[in-house]
C-alpha positions as CSV (number, residue, x, y, z in Angstrom):
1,X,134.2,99.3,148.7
2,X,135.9,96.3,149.9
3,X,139.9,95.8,149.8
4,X,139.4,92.9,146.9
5,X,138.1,95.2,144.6
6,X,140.5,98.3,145.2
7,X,143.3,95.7,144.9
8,X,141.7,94.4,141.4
9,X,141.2,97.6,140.4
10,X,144.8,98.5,141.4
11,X,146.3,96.1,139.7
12,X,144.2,96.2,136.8
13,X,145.0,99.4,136.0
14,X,148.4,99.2,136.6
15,X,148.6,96.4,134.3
16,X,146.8,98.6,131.2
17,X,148.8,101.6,132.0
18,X,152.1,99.3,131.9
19,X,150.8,97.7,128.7
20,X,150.1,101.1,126.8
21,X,153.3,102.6,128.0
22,X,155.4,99.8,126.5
23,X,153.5,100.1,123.0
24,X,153.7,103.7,123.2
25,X,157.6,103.2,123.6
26,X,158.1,100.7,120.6
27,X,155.9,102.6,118.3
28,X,158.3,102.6,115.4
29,X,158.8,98.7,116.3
30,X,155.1,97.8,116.2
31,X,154.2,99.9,113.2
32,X,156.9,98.2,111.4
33,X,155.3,95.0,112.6
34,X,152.1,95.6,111.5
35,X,153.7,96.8,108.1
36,X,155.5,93.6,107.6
37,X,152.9,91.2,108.3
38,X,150.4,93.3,106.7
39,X,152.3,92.5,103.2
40,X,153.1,89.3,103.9
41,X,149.5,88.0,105.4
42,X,147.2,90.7,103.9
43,X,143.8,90.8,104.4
44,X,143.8,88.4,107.5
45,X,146.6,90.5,108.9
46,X,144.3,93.4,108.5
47,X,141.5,92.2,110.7
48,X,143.9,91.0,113.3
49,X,145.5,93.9,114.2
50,X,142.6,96.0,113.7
51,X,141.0,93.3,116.5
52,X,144.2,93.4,118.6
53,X,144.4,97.8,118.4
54,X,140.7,98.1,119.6
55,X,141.0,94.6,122.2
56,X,143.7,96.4,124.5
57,X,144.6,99.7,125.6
58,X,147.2,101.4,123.3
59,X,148.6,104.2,121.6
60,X,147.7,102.5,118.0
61,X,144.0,103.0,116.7
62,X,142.2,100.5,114.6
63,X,142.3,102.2,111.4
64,X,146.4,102.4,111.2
65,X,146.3,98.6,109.8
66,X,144.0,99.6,107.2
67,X,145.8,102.7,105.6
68,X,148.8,100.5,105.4
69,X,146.8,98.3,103.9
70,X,145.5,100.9,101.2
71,X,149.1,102.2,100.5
72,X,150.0,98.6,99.8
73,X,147.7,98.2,97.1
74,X,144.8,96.2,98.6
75,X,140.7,97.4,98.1
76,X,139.3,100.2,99.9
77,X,136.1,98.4,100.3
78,X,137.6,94.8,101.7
79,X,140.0,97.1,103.9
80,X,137.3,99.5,105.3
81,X,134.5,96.1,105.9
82,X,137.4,93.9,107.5
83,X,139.3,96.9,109.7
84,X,135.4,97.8,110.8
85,X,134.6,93.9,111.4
86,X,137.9,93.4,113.7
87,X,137.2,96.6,115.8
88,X,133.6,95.8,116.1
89,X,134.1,92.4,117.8
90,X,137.4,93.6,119.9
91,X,134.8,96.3,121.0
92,X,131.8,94.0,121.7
93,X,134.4,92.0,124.1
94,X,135.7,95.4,125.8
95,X,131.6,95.8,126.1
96,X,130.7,93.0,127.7
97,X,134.1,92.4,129.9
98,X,132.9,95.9,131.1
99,X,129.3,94.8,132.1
100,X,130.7,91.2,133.6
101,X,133.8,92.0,135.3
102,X,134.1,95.5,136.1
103,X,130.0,96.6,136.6
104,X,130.2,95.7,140.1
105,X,133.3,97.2,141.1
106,X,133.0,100.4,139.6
107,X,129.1,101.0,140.7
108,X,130.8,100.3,144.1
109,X,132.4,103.5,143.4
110,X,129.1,104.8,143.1
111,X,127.9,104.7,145.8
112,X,130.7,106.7,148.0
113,X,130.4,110.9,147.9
114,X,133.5,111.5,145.7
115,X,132.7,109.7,142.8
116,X,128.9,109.9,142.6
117,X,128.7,113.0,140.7
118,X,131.4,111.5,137.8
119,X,128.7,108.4,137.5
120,X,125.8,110.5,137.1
121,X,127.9,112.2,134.7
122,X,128.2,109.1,132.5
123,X,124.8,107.7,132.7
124,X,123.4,111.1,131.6
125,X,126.3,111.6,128.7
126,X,127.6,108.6,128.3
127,X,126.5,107.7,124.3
128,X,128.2,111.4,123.7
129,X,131.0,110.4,125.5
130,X,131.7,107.3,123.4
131,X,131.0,108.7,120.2
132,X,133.3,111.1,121.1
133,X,136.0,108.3,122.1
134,X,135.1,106.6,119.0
135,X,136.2,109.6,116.6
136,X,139.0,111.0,118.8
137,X,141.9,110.1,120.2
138,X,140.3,109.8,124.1
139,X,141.3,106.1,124.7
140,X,138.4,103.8,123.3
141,X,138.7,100.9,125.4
142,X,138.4,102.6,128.3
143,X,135.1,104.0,126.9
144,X,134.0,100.5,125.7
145,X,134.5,99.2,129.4
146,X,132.7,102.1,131.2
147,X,129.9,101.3,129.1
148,X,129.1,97.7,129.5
149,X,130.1,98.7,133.3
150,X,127.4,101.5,133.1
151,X,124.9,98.8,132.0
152,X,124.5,100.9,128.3
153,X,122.0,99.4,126.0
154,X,123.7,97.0,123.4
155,X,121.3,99.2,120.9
156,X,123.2,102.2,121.8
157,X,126.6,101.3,122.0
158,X,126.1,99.5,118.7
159,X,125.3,102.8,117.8
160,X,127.6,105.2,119.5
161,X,130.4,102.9,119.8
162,X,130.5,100.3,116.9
163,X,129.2,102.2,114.2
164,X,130.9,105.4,115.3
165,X,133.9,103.8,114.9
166,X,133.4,102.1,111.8
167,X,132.6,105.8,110.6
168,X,136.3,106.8,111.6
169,X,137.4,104.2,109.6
170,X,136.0,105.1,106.7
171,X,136.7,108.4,106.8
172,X,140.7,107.7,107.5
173,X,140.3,105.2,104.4
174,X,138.7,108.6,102.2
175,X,141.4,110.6,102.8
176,X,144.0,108.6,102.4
177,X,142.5,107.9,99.2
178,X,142.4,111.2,98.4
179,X,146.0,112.4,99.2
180,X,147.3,109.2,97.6
């Protein structure tokens, strides 16, 4: 691996751990945030920052705008299809910065002894390892990048990733629906 691509790699990752760790600081402040605009905006404010929570690495998951949503008054239905819609294309651009930017320096990585055995890992599991990022709190992005990195079918992440996570979504919606 050439020194160009440890340095991007360096830095990128420096910059998303930075990033998460300043959300995941200001929690209160951003959940307020989201709160505020949510009943002033409403539904728009529900697909942005259901867009913005899957776009970058944080601590905040996509459905967290749509429950505030619901406990402010607004329909299940609209919440659940516009929550899913702004995930789904924050994901798609997590999937495909993935497969243009960081394909070729992670299958770099590849290619060297001490990382071989955790690709083969991923190309054997990696629509498990999604779906499981999709329904848990294992970071997502990181997921959606590895795959359009790992060259994973659009079929299959549509189906392990997008609708995976639309399903989470839905189900967050159900029960706070009904608990409240």
């Amino acid at each position: 691996m050439n020194r160009k691509s440890e340095v991007f790699m360096i830095i990128f990752i420096l910059l998303v751990v930075t990033f998460a760790l300043i959300i995941a600081l200001n929690l209160d402040y951003f959940d307020s945030l989201i709160k505020r605009n949510i009943e002033t905006y409403g539904y728009p404010a529900i697909w942005v920052f259901a867009f913005l929570c899957d776009l970058l690495e944080q601590p905040i998951s996509s459905e967290v705008p749509a429950i505030f949503g619901y406990l402010l008054g607004m329909n299940v239905v609209y919440l659940f299809v516009i929550a899913s819609l702004g995930s789904s294309i924050a994901s798609l651009m997590n999937f495909y910065f993935g497969k243009r930017v960081l394909s070729s320096k992670i299958l770099r990585h590849c290619e060297t002894k001490k990382y071989a055995n955790y690709c083969k890992f991923f190309y054997k599991h990696g629509n498990l390892s999604l779906a499981l990022a999709a329904l848990t709190p294992i970071p997502y992005v990181t997921f959606c990048w590895l795959s359009g990195a790992f060259n994973m079918s659009l079929k299959n992440f549509f189906i392990y990733g997008l609708l995976t996570k639309a399903a989470r979504i839905g189900f967050a919606l159900w029960i706070v629906w009904l608990v409240v």
